[in-house]
The first five atom37 places (N, CA, C, CB, O) and aatype in JSON, in Angstrom:
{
  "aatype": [20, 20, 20, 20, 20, 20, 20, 20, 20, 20, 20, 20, 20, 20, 20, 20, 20, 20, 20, 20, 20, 20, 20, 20, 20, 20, 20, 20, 20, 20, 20, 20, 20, 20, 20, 20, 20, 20, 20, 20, 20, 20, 20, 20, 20, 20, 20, 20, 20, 20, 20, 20, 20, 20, 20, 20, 20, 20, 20, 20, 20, 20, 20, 20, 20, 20, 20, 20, 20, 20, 20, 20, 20, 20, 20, 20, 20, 20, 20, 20, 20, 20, 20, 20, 20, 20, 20, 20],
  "atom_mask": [
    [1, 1, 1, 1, 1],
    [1, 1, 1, 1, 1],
    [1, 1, 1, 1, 1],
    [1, 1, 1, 1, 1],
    [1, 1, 1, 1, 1],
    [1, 1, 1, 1, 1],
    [1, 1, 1, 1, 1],
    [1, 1, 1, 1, 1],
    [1, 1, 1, 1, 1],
    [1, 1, 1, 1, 1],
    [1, 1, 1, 1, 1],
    [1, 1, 1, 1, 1],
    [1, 1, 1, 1, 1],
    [1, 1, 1, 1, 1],
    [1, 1, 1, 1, 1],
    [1, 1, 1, 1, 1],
    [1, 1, 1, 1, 1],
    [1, 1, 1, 1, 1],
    [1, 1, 1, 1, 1],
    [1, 1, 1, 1, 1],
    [1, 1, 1, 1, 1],
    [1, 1, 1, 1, 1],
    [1, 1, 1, 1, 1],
    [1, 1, 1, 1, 1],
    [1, 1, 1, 1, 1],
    [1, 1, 1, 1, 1],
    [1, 1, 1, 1, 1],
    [1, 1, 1, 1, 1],
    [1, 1, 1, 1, 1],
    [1, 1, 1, 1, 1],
    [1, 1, 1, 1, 1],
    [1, 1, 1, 1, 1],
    [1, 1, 1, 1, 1],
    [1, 1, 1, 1, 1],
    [1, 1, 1, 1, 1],
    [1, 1, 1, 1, 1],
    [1, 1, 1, 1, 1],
    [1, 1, 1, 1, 1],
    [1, 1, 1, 1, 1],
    [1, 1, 1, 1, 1],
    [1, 1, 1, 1, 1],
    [1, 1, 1, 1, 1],
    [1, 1, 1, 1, 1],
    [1, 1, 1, 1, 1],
    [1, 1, 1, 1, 1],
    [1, 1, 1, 1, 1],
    [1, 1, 1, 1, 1],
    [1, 1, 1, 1, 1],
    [1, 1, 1, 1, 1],
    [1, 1, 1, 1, 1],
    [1, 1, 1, 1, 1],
    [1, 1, 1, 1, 1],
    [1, 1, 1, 1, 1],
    [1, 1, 1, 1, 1],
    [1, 1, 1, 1, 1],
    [1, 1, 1, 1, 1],
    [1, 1, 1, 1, 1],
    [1, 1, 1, 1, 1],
    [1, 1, 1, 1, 1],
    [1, 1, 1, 1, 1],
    [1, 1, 1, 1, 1],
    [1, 1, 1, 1, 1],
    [1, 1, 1, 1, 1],
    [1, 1, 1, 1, 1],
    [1, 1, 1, 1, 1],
    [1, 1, 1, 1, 1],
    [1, 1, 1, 1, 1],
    [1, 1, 1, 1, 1],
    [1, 1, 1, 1, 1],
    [1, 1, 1, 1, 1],
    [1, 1, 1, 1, 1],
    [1, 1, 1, 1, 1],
    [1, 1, 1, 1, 1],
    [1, 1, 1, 1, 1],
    [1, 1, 1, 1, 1],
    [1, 1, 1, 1, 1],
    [1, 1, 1, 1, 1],
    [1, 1, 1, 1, 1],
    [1, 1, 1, 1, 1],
    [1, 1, 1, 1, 1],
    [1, 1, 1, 1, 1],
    [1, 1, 1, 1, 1],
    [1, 1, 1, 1, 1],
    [1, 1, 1, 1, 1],
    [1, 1, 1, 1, 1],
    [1, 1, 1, 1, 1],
    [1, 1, 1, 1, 1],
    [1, 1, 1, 1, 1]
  ],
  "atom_positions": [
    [[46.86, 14.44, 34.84], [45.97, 13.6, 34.07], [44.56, 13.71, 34.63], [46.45, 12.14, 34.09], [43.94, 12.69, 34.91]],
    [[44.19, 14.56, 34.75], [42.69, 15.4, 35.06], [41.81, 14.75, 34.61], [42.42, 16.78, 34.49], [40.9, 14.25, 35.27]],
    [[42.0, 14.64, 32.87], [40.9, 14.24, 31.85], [40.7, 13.11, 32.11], [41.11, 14.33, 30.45], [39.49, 12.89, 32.16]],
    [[41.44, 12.08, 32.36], [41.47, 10.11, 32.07], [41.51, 10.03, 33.3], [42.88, 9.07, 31.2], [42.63, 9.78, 33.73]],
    [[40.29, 10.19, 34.42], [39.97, 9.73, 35.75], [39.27, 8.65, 35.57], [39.27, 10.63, 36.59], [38.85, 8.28, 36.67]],
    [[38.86, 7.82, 34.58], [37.39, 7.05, 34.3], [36.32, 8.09, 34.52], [37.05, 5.7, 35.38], [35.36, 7.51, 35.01]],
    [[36.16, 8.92, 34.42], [34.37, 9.8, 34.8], [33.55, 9.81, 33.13], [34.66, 12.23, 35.51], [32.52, 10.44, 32.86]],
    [[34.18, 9.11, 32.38], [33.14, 8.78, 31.82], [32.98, 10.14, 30.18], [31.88, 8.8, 33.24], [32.12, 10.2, 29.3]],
    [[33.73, 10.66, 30.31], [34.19, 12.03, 29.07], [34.18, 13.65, 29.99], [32.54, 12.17, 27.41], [34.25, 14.85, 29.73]],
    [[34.05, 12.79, 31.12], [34.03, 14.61, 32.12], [35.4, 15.24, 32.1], [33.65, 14.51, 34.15], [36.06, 14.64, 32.95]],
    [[35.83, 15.8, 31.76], [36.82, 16.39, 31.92], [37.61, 16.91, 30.47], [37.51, 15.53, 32.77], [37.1, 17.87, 29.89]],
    [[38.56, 16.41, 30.01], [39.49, 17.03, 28.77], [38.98, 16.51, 27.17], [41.24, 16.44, 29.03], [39.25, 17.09, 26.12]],
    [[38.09, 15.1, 27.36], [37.96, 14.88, 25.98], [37.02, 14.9, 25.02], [38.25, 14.06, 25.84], [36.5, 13.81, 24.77]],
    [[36.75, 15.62, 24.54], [35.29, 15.65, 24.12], [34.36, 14.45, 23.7], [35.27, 16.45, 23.09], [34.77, 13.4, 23.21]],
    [[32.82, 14.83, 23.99], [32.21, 13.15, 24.12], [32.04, 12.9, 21.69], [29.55, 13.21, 25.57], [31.77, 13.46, 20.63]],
    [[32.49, 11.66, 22.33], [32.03, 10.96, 20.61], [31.08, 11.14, 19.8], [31.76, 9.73, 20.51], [29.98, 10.98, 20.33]],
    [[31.05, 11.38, 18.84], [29.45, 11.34, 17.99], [29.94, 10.41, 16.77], [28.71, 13.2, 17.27], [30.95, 10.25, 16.09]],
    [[28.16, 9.66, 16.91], [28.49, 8.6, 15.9], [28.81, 8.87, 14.67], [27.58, 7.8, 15.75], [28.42, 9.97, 14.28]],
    [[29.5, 8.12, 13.81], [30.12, 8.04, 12.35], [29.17, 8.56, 11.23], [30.48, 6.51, 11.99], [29.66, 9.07, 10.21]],
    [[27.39, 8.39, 11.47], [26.72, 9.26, 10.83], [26.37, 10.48, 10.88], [26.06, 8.95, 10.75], [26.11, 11.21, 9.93]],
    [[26.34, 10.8, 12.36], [26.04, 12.74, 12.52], [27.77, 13.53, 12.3], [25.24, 13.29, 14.82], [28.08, 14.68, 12.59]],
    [[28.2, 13.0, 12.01], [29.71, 13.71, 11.89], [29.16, 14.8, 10.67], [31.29, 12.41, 11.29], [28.45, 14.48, 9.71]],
    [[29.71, 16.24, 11.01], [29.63, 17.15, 10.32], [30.86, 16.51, 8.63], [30.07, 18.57, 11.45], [31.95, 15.94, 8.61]],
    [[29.78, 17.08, 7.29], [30.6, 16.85, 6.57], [31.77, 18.36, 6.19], [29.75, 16.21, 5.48], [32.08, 19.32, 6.9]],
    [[32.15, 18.01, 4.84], [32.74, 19.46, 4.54], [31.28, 20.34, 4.52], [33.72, 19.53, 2.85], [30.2, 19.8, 4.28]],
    [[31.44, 21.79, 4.81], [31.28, 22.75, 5.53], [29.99, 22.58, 6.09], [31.51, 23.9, 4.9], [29.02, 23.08, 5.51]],
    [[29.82, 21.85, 7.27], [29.48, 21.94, 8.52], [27.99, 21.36, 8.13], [29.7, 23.47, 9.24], [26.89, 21.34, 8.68]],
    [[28.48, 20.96, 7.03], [26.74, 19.86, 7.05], [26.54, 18.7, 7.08], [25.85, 19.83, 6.0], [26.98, 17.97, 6.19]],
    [[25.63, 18.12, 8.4], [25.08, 16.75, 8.56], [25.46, 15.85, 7.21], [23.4, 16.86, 8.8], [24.85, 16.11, 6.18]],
    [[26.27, 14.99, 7.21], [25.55, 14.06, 5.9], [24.46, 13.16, 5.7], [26.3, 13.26, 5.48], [24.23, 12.25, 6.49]],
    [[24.06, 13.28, 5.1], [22.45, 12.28, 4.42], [23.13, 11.2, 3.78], [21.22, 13.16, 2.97], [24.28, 11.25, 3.32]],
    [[22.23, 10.03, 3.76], [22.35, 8.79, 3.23], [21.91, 9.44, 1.24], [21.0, 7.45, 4.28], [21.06, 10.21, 0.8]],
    [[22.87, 8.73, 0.7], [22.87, 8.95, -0.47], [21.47, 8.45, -1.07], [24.05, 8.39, -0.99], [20.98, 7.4, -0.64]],
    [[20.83, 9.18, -2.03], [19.96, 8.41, -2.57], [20.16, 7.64, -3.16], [19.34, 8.76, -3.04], [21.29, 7.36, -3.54]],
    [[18.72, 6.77, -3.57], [19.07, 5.63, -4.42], [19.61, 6.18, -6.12], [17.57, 4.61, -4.46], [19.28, 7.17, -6.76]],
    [[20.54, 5.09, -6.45], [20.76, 5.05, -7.74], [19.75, 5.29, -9.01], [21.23, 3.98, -7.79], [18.66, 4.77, -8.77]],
    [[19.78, 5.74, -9.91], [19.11, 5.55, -11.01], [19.16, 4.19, -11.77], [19.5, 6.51, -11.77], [18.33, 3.77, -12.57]],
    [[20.04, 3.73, -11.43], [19.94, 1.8, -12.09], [19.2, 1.41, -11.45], [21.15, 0.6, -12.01], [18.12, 1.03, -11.92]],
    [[19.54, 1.31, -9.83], [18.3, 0.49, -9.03], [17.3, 0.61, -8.89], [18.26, 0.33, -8.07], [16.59, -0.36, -8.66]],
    [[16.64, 2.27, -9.01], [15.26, 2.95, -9.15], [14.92, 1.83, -10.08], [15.14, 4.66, -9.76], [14.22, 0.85, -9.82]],
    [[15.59, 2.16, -11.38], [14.82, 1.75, -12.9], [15.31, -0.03, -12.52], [15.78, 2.74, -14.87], [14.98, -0.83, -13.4]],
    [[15.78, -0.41, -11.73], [15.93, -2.09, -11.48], [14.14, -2.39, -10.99], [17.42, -2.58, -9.85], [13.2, -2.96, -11.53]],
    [[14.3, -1.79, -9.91], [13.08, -1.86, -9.16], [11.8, -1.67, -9.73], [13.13, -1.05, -8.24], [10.76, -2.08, -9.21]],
    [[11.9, -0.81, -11.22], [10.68, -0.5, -11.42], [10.26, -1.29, -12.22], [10.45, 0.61, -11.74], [9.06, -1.44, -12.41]],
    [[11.58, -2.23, -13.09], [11.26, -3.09, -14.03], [10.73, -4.66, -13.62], [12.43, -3.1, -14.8], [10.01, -5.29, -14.4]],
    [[11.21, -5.27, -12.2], [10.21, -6.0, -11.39], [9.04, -5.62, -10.98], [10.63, -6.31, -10.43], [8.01, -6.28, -11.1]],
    [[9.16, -4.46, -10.42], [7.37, -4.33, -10.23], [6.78, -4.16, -11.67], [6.81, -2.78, -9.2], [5.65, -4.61, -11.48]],
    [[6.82, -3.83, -12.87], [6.54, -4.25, -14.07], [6.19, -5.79, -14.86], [7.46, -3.76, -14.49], [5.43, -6.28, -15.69]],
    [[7.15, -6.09, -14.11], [6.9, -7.64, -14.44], [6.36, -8.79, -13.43], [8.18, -8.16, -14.85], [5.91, -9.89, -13.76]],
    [[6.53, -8.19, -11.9], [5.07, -8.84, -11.4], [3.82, -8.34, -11.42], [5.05, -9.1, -10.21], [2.84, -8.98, -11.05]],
    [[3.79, -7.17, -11.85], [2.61, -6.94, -12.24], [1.96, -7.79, -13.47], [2.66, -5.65, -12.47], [0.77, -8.09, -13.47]],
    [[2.96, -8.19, -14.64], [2.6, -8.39, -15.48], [2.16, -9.85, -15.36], [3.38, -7.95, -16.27], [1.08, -10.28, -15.78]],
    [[3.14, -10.6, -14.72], [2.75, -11.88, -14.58], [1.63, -12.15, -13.68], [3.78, -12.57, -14.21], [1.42, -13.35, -13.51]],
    [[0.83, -11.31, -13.04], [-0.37, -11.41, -12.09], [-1.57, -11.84, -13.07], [-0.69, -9.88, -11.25], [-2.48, -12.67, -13.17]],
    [[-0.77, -10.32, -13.98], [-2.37, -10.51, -14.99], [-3.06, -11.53, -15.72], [-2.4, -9.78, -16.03], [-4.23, -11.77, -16.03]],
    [[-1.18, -12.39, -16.02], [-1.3, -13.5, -16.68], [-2.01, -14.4, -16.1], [-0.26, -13.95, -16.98], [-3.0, -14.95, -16.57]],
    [[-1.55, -14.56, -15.12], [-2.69, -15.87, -13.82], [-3.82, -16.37, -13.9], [-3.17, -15.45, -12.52], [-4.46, -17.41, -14.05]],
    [[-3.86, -14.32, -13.61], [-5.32, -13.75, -13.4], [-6.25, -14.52, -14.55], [-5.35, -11.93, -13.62], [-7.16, -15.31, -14.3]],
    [[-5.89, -14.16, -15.63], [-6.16, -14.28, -17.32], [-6.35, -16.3, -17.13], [-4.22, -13.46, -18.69], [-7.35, -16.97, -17.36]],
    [[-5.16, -16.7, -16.72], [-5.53, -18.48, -16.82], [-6.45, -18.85, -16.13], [-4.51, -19.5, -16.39], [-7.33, -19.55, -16.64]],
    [[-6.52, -18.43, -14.54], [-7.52, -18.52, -13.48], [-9.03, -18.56, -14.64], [-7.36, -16.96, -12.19], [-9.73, -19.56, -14.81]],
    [[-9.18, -17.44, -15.18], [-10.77, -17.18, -15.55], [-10.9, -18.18, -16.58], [-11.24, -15.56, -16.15], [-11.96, -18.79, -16.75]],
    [[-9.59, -18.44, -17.47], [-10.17, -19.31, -18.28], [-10.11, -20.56, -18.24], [-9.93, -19.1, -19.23], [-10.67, -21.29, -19.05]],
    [[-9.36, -20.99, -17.21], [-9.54, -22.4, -16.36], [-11.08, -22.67, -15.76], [-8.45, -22.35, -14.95], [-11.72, -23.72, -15.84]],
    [[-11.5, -21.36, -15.11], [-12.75, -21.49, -14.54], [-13.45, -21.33, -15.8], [-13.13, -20.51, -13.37], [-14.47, -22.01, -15.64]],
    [[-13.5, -20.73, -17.19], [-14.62, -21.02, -17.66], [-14.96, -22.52, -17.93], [-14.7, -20.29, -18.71], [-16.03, -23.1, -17.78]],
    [[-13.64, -23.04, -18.39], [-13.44, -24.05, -19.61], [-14.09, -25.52, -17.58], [-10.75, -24.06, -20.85], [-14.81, -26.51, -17.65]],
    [[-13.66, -25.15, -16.72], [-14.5, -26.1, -15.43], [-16.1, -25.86, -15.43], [-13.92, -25.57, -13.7], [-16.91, -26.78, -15.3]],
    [[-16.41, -24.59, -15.57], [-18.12, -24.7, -15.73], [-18.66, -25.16, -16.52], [-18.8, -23.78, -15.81], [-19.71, -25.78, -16.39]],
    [[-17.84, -24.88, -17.9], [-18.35, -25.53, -19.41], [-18.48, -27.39, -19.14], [-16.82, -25.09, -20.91], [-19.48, -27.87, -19.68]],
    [[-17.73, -28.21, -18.51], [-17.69, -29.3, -18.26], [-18.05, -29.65, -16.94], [-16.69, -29.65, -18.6], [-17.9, -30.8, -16.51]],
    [[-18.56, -28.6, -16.2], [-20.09, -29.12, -15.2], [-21.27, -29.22, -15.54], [-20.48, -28.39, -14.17], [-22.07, -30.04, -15.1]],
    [[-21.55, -28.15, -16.58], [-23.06, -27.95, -17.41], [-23.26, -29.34, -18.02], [-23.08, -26.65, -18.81], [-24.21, -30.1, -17.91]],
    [[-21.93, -29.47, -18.78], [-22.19, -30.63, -19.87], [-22.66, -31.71, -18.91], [-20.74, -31.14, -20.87], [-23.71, -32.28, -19.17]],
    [[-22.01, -32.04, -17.87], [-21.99, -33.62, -16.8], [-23.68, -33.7, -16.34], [-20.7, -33.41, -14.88], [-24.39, -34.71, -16.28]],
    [[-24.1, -32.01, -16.01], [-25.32, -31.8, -15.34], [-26.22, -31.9, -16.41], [-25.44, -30.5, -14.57], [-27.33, -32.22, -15.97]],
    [[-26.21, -31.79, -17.54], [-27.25, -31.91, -18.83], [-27.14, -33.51, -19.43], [-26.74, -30.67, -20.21], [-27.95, -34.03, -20.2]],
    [[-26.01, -34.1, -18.88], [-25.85, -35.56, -19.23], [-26.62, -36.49, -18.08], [-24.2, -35.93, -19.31], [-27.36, -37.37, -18.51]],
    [[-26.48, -36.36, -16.91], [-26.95, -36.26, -15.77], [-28.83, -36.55, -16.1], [-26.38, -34.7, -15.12], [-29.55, -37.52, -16.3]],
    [[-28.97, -35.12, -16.01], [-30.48, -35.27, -16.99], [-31.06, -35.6, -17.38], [-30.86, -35.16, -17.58], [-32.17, -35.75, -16.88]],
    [[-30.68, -36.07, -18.86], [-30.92, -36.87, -19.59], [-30.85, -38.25, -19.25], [-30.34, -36.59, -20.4], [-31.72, -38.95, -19.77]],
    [[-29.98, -38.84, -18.45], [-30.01, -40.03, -17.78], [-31.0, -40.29, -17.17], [-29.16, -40.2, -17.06], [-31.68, -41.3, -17.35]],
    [[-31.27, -39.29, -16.22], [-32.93, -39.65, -15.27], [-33.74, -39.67, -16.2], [-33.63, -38.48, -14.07], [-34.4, -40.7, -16.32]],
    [[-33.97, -38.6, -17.13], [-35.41, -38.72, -18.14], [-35.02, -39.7, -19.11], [-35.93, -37.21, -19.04], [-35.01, -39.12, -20.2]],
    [[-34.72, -40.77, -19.24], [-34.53, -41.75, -19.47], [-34.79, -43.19, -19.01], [-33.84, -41.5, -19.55], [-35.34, -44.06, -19.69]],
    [[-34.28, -43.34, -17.64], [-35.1, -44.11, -16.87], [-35.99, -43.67, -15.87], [-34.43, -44.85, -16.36], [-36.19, -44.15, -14.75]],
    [[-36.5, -42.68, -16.43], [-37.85, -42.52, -15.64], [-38.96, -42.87, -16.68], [-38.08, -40.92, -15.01], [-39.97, -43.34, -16.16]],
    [[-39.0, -42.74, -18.11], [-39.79, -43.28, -19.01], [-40.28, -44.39, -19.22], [-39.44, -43.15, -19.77], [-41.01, -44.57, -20.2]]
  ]
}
């Protein structure tokens, strides 16, 4: 019993290789499978639709901010008119 001294794979048994470099059929490395064509086209249809919903935001943002300036002008022209009023 030469091989099974404890030394650690010195002797009779050959050392392990992990479960991914294992040669496949004829003598080639295997690769991680690519991705699917569902999940590609999964993936592409979320980034599609957060894209899409950004724009939407985007789109309320500006017209939230117009429709807030439109009703600062008005306050600041009411404003105005208040002083030139009692300043007369």
């Amino acid at each position: 019993m030469r091989g099974r001294s404890g030394l650690g794979g010195l002797g009779g048994d050959p050392p392990l290789t992990p479960p991914a470099m294992e040669a496949g059929p004829g003598g080639r490395k295997e690769r991680p499978k690519p991705r699917e064509p569902a999940a590609r086209l999964e993936r592409a249809r979320q980034r599609a639709a957060q894209q899409e919903l950004k724009q939407r935001q985007r789109a309320e943002i500006y017209a939230l901010n117009r429709v807030m300036t439109e009703l600062e002008q008005q306050q600041f022209d009411s404003f105005c008119r208040q002083m030139q009023a009692s300043g007369e």
